[in-house]
C-alpha positions in Angstrom: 140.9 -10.3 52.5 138.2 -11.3 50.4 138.8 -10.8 46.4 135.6 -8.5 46.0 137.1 -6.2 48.3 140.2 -5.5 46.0 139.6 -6.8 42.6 137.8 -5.0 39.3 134.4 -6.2 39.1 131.6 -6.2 36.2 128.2 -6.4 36.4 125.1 -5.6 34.8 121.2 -5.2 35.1 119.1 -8.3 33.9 118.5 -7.6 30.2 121.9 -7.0 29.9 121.4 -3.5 28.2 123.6 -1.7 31.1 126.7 -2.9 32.0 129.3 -1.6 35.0 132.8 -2.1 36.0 133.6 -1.2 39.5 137.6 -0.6 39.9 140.0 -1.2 43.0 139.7 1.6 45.7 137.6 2.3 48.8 135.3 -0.3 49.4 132.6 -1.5 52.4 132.2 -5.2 53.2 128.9 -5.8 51.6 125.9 -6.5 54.0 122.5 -7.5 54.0 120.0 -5.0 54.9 116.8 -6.4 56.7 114.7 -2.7 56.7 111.3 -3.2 55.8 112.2 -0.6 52.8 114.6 -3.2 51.4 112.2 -5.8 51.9 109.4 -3.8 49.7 112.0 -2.3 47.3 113.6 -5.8 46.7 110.2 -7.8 46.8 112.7 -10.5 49.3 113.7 -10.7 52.8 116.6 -8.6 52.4 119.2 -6.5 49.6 122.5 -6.9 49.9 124.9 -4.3 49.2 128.5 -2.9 49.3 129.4 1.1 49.6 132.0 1.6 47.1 133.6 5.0 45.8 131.2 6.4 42.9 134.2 7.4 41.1 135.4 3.9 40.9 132.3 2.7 39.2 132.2 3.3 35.3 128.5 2.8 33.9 128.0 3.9 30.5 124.1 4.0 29.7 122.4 3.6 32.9 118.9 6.1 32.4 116.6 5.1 35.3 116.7 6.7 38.6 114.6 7.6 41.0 114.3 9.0 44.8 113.6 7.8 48.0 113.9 8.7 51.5 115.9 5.4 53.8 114.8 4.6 57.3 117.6 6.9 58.8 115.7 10.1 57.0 118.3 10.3 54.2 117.8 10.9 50.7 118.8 8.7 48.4 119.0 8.7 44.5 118.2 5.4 42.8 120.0 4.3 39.7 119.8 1.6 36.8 117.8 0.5 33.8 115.2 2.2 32.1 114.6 -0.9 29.6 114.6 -3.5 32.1 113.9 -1.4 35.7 116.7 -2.9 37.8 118.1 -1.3 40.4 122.2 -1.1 39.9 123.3 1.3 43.3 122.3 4.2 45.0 123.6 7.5 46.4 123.0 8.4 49.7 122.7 12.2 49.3 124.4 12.8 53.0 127.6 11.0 51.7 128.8 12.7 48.2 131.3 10.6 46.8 130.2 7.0 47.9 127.4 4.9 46.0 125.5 2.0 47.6 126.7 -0.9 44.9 123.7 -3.4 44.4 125.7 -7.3 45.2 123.3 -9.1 43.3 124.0 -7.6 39.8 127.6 -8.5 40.6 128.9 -11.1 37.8 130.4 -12.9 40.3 127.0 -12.2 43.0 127.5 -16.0 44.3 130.9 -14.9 45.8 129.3 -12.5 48.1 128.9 -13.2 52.1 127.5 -10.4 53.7 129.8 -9.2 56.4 127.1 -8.2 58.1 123.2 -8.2 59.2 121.6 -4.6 59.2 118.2 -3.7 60.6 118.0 -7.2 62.1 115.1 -5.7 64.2 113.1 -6.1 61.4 114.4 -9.2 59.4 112.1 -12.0 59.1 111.0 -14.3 61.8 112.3 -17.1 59.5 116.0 -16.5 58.2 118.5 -17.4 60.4 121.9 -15.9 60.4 125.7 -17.5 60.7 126.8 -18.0 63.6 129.6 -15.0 64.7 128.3 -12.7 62.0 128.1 -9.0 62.8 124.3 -8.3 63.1 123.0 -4.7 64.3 119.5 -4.1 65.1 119.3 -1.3 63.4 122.6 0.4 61.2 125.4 2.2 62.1 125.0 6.4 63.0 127.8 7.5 62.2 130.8 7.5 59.0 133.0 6.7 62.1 130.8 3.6 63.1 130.0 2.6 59.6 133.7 2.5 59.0 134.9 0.6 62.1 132.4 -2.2 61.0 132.8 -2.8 57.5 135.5 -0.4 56.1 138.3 -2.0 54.0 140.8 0.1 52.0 142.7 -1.3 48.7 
């Protein structure tokens, strides 16, 4: 299994003023999410991410969050630096417990390969995925679906 599925990982926003560590335990495969509110919120193509347990990630001094409402209809709060504005993870408000881990403020972020495409409906006309990775055109429904496709456990 891939290492960033089992190891402790560190990370951080890009002024460096908030820093996480994300400890072994429940973990998704991260993914790439091709909505068009990824695509605005990111200012890119696509976000990738990873649902991890929130109590498995420690970070002292993040201030900034904020709210939003995801393509499913859920609300999600929005969390990460107030000196620098980057996003670190979000909470899905119909999940308590989980947190939607930004991959890109990973330390080790070139190590990640999405295990899967999301929204892939709406990605654009110009990326083209790997060949044999999971791709969905829109995400999975259900906690049932979401863990048959990308759930891992420690």
């Amino acid at each position: 299994m891939n290492e960033l599925l089992s190891e402790t990982l560190q990370g951080g926003c890009n002024c460096g003023a908030v820093r996480y560590t994300l400890t072994p335990g429940f973990r998704m495969g991260p993914y790439a999410c091709h909505c068009t509110l990824c695509q605005t919120r990111t200012g890119s193509a696509f976000a990738e991410h990873m649902v991890v347990l929130r109590s498995a990630l420690e970070v002292p001094g993040a201030d900034w969050e904020g709210k939003t409402v995801n393509p499913s209809g859920a609300e999600v709060m929005l969390y990460g630096c107030n000196s620098c504005g980057a996003r670190l993870w979000g909470e899905n408000l119909t999940v308590p417990g989980l947190a939607t881990l930004r991959c890109g403020t990973l330390d080790r972020s070139a190590e990640v390969e999405p295990e899967a495409h999301l929204w892939v409906s709406s990605k654009q006309a110009w990326i083209t995925l790997p060949h044999g990775t999971k791709a969905m055109d829109e995400q999975p429904r259900s906690n049932e679906e979401w863990m048959r496709e990308l759930g891992h456990m420690p």
